[in-house]
PyMOL Python script that loads the backbone (N, CA, C, O; Angstrom):
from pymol import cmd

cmd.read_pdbstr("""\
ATOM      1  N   UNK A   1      84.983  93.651 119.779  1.00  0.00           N
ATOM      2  CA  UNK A   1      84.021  93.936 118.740  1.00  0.00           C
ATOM      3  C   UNK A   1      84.790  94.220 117.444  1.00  0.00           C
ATOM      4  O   UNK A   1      85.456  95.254 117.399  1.00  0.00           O
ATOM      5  N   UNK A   2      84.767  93.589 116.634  1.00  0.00           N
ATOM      6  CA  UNK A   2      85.543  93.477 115.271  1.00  0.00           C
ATOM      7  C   UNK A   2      84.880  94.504 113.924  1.00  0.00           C
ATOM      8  O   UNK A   2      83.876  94.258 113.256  1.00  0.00           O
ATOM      9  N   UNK A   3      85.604  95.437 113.832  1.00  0.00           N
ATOM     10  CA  UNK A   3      85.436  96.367 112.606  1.00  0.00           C
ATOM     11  C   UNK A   3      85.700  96.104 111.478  1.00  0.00           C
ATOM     12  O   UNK A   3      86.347  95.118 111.832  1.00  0.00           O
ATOM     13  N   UNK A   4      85.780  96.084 110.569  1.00  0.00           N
ATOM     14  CA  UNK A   4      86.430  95.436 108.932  1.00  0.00           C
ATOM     15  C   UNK A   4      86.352  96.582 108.081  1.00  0.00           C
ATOM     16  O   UNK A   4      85.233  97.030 107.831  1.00  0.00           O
ATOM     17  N   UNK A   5      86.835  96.841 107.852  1.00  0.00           N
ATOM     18  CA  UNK A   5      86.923  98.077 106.542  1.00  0.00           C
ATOM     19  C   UNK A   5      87.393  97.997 105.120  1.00  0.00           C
ATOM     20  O   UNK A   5      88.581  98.041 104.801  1.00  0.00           O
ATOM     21  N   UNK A   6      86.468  97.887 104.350  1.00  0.00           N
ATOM     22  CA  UNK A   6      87.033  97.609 102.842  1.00  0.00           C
ATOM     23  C   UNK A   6      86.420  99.198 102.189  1.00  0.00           C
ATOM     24  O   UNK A   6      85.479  99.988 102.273  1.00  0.00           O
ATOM     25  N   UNK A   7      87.986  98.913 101.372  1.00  0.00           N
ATOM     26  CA  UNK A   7      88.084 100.012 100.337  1.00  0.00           C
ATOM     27  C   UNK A   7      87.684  99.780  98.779  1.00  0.00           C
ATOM     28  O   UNK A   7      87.908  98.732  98.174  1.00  0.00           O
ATOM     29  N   UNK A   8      87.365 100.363  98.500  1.00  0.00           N
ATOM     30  CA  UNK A   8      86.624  99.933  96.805  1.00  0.00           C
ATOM     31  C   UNK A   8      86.481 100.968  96.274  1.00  0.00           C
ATOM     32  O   UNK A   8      86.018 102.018  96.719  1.00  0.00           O
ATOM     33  N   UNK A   9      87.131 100.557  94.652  1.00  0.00           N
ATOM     34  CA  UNK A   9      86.446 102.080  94.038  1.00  0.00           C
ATOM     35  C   UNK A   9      84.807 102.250  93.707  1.00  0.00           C
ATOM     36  O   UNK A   9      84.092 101.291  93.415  1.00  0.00           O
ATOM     37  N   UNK A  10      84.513 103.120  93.768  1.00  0.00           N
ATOM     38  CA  UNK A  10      83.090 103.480  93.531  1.00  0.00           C
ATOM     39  C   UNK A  10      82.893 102.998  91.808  1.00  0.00           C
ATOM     40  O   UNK A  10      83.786 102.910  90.965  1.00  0.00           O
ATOM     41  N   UNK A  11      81.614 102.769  91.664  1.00  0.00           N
ATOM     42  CA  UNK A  11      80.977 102.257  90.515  1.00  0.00           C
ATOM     43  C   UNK A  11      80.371 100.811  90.431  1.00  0.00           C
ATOM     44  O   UNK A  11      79.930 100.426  89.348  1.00  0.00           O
ATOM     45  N   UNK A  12      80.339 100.128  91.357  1.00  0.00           N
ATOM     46  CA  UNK A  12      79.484  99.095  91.852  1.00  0.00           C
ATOM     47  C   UNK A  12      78.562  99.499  92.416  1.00  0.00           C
ATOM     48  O   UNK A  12      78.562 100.568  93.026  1.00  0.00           O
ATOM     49  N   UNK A  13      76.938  98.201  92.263  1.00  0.00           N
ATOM     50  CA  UNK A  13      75.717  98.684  92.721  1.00  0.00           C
ATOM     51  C   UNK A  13      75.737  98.322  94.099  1.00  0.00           C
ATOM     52  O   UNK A  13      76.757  97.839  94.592  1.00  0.00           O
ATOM     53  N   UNK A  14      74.749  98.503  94.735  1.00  0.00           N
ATOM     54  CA  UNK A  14      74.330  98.710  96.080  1.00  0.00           C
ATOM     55  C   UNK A  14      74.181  97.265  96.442  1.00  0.00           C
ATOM     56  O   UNK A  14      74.727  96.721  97.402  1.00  0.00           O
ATOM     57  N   UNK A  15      73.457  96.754  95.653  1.00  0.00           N
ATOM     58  CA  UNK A  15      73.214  95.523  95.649  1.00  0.00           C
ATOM     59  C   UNK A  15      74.650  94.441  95.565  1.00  0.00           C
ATOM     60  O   UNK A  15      74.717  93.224  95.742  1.00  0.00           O
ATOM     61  N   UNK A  16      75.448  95.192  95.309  1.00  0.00           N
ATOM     62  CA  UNK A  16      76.512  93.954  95.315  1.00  0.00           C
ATOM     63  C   UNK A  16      77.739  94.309  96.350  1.00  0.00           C
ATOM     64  O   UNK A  16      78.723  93.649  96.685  1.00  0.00           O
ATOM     65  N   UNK A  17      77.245  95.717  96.749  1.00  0.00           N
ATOM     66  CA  UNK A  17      78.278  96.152  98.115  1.00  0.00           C
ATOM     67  C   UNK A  17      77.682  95.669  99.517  1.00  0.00           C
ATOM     68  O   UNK A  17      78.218  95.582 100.622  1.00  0.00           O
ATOM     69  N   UNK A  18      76.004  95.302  98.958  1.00  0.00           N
ATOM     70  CA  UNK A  18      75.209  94.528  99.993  1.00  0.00           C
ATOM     71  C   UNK A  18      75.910  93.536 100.400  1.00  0.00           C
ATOM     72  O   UNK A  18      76.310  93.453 101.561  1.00  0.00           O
ATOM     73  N   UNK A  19      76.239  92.308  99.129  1.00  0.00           N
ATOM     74  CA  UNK A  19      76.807  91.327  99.047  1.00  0.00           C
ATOM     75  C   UNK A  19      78.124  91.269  99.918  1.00  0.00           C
ATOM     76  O   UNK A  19      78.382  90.578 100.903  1.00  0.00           O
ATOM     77  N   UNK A  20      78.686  91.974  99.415  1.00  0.00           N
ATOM     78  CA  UNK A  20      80.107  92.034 100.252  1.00  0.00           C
ATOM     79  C   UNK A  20      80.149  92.172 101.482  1.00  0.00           C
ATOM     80  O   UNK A  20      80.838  91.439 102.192  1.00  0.00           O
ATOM     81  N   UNK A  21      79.481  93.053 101.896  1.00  0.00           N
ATOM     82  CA  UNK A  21      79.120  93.311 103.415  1.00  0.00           C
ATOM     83  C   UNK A  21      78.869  91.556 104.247  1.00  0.00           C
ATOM     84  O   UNK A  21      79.461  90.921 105.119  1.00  0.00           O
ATOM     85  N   UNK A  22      77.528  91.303 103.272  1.00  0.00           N
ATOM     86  CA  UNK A  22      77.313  90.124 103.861  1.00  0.00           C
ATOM     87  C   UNK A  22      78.275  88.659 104.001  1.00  0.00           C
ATOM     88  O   UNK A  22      77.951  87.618 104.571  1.00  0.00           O
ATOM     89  N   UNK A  23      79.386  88.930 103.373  1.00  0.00           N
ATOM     90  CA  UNK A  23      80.276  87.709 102.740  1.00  0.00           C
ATOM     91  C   UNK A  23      81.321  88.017 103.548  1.00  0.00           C
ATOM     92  O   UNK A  23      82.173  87.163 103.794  1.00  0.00           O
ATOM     93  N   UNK A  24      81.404  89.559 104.179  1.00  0.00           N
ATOM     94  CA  UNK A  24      82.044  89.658 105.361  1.00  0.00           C
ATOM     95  C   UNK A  24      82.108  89.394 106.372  1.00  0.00           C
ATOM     96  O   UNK A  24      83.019  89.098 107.145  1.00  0.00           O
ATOM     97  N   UNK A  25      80.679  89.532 106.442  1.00  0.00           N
ATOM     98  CA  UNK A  25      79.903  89.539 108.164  1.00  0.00           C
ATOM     99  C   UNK A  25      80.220  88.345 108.651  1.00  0.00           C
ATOM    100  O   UNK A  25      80.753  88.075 109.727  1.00  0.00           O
ATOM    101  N   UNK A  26      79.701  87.332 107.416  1.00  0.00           N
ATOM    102  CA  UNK A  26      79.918  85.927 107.477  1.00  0.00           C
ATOM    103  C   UNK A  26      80.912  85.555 107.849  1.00  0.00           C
ATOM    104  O   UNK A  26      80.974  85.007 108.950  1.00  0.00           O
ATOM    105  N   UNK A  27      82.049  85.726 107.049  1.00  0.00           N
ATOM    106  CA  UNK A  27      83.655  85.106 107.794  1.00  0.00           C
ATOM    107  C   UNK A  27      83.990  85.748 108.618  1.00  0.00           C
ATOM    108  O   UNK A  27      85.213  85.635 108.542  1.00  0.00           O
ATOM    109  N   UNK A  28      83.757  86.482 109.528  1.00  0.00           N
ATOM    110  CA  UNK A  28      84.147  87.147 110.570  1.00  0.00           C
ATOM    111  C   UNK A  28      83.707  86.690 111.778  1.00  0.00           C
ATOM    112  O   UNK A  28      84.271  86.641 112.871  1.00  0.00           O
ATOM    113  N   UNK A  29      81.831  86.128 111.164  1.00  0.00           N
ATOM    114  CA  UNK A  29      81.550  85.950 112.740  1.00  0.00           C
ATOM    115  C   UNK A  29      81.880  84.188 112.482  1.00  0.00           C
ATOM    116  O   UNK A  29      81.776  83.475 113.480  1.00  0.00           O
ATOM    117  N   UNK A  30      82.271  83.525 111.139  1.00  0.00           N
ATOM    118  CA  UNK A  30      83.039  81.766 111.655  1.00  0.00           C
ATOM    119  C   UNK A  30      84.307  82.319 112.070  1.00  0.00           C
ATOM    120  O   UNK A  30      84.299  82.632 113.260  1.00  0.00           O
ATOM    121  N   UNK A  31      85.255  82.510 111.544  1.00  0.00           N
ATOM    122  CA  UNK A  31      86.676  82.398 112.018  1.00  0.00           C
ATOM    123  C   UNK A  31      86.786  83.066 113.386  1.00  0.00           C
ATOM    124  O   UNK A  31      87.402  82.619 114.354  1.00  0.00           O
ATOM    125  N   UNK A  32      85.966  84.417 113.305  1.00  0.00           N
ATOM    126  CA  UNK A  32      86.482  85.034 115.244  1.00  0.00           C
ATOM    127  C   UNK A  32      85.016  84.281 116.231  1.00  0.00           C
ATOM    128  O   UNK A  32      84.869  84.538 117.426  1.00  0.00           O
ATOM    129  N   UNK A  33      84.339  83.626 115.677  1.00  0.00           N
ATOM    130  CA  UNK A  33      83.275  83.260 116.625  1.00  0.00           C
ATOM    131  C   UNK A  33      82.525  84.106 117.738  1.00  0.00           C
ATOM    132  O   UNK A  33      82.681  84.072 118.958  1.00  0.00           O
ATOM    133  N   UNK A  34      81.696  84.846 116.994  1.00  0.00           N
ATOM    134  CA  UNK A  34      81.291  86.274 117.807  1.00  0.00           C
ATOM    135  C   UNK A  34      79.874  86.420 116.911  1.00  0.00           C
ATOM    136  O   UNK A  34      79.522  86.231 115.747  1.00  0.00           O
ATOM    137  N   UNK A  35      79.288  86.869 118.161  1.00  0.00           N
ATOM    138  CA  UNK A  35      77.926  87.052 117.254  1.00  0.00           C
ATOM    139  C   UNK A  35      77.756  88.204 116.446  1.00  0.00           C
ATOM    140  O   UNK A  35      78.379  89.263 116.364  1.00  0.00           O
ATOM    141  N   UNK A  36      76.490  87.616 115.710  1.00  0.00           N
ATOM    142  CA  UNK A  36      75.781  88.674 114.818  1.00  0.00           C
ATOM    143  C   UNK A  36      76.282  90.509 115.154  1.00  0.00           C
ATOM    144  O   UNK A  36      77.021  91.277 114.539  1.00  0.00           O
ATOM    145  N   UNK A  37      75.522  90.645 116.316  1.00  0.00           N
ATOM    146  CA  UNK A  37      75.457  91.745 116.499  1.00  0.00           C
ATOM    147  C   UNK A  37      76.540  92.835 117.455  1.00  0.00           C
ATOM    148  O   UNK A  37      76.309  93.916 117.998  1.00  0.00           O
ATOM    149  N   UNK A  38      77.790  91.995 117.364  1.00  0.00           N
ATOM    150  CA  UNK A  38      79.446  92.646 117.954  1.00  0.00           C
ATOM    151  C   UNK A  38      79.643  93.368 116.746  1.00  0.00           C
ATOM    152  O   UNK A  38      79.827  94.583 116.826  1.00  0.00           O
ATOM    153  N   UNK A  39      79.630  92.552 115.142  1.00  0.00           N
ATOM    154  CA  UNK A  39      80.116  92.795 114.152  1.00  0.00           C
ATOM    155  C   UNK A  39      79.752  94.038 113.232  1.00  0.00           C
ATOM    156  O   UNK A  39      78.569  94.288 113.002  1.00  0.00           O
ATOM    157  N   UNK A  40      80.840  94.863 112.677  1.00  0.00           N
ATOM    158  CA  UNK A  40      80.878  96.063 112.129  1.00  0.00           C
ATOM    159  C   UNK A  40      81.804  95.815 110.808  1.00  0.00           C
ATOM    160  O   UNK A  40      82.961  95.397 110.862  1.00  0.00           O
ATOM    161  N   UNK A  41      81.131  96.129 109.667  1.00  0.00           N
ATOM    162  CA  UNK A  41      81.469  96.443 108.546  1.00  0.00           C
ATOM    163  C   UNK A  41      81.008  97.457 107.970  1.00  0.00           C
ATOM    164  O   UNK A  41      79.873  97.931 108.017  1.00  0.00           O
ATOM    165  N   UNK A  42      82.518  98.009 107.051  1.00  0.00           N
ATOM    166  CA  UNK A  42      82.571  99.602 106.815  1.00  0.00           C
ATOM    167  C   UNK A  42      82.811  99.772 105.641  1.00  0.00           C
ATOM    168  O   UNK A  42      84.039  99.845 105.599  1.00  0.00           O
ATOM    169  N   UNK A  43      82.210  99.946 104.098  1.00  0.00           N
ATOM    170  CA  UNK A  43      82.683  99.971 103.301  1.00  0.00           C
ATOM    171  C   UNK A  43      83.279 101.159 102.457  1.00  0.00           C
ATOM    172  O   UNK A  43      82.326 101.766 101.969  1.00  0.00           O
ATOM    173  N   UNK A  44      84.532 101.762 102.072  1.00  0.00           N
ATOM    174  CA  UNK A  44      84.571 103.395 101.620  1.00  0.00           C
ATOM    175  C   UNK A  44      84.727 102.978  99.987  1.00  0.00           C
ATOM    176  O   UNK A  44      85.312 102.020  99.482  1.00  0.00           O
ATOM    177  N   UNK A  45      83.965 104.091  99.363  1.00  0.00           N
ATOM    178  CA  UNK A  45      84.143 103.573  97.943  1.00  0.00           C
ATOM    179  C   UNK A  45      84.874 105.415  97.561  1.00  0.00           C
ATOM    180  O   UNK A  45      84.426 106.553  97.701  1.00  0.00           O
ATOM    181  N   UNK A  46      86.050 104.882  97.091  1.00  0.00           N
ATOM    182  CA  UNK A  46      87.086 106.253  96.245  1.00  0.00           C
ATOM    183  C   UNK A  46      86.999 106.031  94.887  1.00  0.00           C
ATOM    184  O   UNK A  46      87.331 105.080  94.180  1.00  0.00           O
ATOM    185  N   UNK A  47      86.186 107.729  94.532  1.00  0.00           N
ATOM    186  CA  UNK A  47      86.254 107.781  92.906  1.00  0.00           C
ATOM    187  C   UNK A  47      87.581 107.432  92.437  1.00  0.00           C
ATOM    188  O   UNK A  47      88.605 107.070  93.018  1.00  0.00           O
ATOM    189  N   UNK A  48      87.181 107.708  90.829  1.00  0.00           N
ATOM    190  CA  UNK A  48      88.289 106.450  90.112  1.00  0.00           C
ATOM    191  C   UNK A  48      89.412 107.548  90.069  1.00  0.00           C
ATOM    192  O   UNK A  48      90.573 107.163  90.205  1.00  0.00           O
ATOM    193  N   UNK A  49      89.156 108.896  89.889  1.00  0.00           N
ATOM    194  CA  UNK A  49      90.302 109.925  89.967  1.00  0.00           C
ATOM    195  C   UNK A  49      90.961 109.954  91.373  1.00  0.00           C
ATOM    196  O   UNK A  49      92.003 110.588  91.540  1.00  0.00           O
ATOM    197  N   UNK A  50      90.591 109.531  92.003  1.00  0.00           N
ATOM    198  CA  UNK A  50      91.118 109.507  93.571  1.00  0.00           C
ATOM    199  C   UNK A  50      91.904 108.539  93.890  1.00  0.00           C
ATOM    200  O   UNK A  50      92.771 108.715  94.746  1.00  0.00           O
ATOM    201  N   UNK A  51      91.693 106.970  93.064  1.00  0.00           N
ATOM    202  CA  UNK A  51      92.981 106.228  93.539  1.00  0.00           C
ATOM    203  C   UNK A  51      93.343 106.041  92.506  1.00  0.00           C
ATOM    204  O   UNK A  51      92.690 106.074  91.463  1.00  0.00           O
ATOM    205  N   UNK A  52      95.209 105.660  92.768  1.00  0.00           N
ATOM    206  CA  UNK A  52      96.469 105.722  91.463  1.00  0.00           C
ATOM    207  C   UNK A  52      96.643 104.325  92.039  1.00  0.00           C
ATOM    208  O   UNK A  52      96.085 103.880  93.042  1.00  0.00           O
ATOM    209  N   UNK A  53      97.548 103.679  91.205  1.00  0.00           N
ATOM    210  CA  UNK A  53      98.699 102.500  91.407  1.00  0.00           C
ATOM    211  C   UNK A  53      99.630 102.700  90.361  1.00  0.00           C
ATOM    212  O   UNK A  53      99.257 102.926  89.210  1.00  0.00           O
ATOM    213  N   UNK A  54     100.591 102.645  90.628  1.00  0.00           N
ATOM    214  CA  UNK A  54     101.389 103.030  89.486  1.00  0.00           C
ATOM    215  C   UNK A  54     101.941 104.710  89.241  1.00  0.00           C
ATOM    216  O   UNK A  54     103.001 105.072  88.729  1.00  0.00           O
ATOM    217  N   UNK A  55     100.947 105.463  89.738  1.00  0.00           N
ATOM    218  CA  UNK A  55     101.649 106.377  89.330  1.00  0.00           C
ATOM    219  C   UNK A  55     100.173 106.918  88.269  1.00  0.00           C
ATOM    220  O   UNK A  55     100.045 108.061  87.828  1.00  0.00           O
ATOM    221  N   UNK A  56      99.414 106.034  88.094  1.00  0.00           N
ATOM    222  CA  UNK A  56      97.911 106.358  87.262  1.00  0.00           C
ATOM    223  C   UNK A  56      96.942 105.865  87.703  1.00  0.00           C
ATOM    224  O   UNK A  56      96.776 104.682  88.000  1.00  0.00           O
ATOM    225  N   UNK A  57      95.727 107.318  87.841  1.00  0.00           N
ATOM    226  CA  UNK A  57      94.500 106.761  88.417  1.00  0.00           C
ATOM    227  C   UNK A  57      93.783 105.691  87.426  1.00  0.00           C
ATOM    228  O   UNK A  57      93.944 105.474  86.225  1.00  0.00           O
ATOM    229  N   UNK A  58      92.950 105.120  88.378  1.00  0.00           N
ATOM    230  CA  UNK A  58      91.804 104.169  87.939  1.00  0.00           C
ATOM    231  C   UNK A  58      91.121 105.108  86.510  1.00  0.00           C
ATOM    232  O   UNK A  58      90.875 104.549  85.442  1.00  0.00           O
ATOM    233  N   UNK A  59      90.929 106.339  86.710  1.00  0.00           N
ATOM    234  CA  UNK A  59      89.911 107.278  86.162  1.00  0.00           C
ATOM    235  C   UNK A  59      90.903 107.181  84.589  1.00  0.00           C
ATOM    236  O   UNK A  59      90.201 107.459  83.616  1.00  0.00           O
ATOM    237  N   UNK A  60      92.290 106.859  84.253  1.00  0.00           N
ATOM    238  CA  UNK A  60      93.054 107.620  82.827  1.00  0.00           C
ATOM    239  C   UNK A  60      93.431 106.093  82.565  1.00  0.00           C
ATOM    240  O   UNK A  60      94.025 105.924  81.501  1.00  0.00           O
ATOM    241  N   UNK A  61      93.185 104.853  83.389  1.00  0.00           N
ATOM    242  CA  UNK A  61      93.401 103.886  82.817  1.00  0.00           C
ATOM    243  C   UNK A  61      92.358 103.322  82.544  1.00  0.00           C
ATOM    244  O   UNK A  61      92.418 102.137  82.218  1.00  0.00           O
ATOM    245  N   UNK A  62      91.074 104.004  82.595  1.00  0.00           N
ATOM    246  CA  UNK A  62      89.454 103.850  81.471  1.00  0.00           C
ATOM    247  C   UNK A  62      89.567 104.606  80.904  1.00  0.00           C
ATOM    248  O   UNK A  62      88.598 104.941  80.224  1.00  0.00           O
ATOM    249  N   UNK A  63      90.384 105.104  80.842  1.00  0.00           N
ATOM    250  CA  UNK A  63      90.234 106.621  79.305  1.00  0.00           C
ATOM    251  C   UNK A  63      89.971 105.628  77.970  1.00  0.00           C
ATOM    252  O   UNK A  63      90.277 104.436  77.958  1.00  0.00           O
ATOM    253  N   UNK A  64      89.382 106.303  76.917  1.00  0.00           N
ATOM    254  CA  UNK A  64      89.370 105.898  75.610  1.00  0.00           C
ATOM    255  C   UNK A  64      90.866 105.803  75.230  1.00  0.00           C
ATOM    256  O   UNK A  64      91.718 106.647  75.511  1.00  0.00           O
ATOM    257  N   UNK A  65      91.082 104.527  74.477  1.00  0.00           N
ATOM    258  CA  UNK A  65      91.975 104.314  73.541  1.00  0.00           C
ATOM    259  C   UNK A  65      93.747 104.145  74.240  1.00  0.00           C
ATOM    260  O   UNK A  65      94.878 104.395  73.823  1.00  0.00           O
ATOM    261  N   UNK A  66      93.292 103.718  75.190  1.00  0.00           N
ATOM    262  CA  UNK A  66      94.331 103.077  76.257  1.00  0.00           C
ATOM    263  C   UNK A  66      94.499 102.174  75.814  1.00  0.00           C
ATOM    264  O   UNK A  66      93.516 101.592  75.357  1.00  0.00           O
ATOM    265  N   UNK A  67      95.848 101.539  75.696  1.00  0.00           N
ATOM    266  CA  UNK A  67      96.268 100.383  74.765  1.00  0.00           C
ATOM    267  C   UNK A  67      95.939  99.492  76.345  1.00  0.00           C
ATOM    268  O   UNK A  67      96.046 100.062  77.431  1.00  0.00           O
ATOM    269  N   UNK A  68      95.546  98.066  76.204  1.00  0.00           N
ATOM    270  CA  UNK A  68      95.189  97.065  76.810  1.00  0.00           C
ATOM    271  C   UNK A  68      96.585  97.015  78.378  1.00  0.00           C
ATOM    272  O   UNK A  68      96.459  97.230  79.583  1.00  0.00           O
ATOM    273  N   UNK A  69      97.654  96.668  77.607  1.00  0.00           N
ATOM    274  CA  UNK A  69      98.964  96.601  78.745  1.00  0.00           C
ATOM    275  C   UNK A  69      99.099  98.057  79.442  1.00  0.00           C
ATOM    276  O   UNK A  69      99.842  98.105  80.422  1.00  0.00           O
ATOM    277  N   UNK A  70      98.444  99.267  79.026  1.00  0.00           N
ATOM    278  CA  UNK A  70      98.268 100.666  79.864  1.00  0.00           C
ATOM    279  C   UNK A  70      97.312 100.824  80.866  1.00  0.00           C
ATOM    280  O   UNK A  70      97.118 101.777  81.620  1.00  0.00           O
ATOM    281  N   UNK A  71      96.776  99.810  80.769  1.00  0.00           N
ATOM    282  CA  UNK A  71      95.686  99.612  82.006  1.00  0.00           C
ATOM    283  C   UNK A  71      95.440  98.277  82.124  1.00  0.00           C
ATOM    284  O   UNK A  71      94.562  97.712  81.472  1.00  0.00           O
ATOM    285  N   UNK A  72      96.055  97.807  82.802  1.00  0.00           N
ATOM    286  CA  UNK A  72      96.044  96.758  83.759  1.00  0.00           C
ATOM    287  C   UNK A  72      94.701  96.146  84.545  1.00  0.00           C
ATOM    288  O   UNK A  72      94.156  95.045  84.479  1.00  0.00           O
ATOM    289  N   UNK A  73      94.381  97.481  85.400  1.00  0.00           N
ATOM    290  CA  UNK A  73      93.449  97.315  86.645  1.00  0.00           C
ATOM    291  C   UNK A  73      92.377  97.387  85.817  1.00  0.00           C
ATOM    292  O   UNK A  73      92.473  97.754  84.646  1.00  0.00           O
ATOM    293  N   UNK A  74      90.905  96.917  86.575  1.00  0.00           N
ATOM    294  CA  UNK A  74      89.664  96.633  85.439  1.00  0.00           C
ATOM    295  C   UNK A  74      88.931  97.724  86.596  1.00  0.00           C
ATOM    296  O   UNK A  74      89.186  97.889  87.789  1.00  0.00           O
ATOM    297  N   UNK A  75      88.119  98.247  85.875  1.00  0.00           N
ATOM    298  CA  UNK A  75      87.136  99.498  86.460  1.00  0.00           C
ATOM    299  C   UNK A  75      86.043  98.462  86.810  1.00  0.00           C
ATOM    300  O   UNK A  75      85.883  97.335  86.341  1.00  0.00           O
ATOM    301  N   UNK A  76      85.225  99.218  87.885  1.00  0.00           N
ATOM    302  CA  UNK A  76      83.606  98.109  88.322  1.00  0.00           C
ATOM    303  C   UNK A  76      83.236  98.154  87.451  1.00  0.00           C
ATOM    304  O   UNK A  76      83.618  99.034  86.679  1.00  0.00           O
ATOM    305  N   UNK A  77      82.113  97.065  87.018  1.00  0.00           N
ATOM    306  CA  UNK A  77      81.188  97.223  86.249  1.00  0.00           C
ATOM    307  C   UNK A  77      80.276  98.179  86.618  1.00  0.00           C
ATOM    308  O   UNK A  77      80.048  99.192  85.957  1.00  0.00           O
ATOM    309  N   UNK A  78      79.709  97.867  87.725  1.00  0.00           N
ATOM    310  CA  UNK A  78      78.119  98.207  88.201  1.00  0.00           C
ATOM    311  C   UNK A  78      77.306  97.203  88.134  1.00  0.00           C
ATOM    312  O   UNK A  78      76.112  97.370  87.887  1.00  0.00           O
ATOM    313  N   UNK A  79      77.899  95.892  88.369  1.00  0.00           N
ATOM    314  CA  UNK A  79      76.637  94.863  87.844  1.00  0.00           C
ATOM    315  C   UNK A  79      76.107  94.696  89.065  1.00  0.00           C
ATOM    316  O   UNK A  79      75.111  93.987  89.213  1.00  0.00           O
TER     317      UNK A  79
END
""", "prot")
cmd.dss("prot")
cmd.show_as("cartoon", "prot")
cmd.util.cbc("prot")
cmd.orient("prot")
């Protein structure tokens, strides 16, 4: 029975973590060939102060007036 666990920062809608779920479910049950209902997807969403890369959270590389090359990583929309 196949688990999948994706990590994401929080600030995306429901509606598009729906999506993901479903875009999971999908390649999981073509490539391992297993039905519908074996399959488990888990999604954790970590505020933006909670994950770093670099050495800086998501949360200080949306700060105001961050020069463009100081933040790299793009925050969710929420769309």
């Amino acid at each position: 029975m196949p688990l999948i666990e994706v990590t994401v920062a929080e600030g995306r809608s429901p509606e598009r973590l729906r999506a993901l779920m479903a875009a999971v479910h999908r390649a999981v049950r073509e490539s391992l060939e297993v039905r519908d209902e074996q399959i488990r997807v888990l999604v954790r969403e970590i505020p933006a102060h909670l994950w770093s890369a670099g050495g800086v959270t998501l949360a200080e590389r949306a700060a105001p007036g961050r020069a463009p090359q100081d933040a790299p990583l793009e925050q969710p929309t929420g769309r």
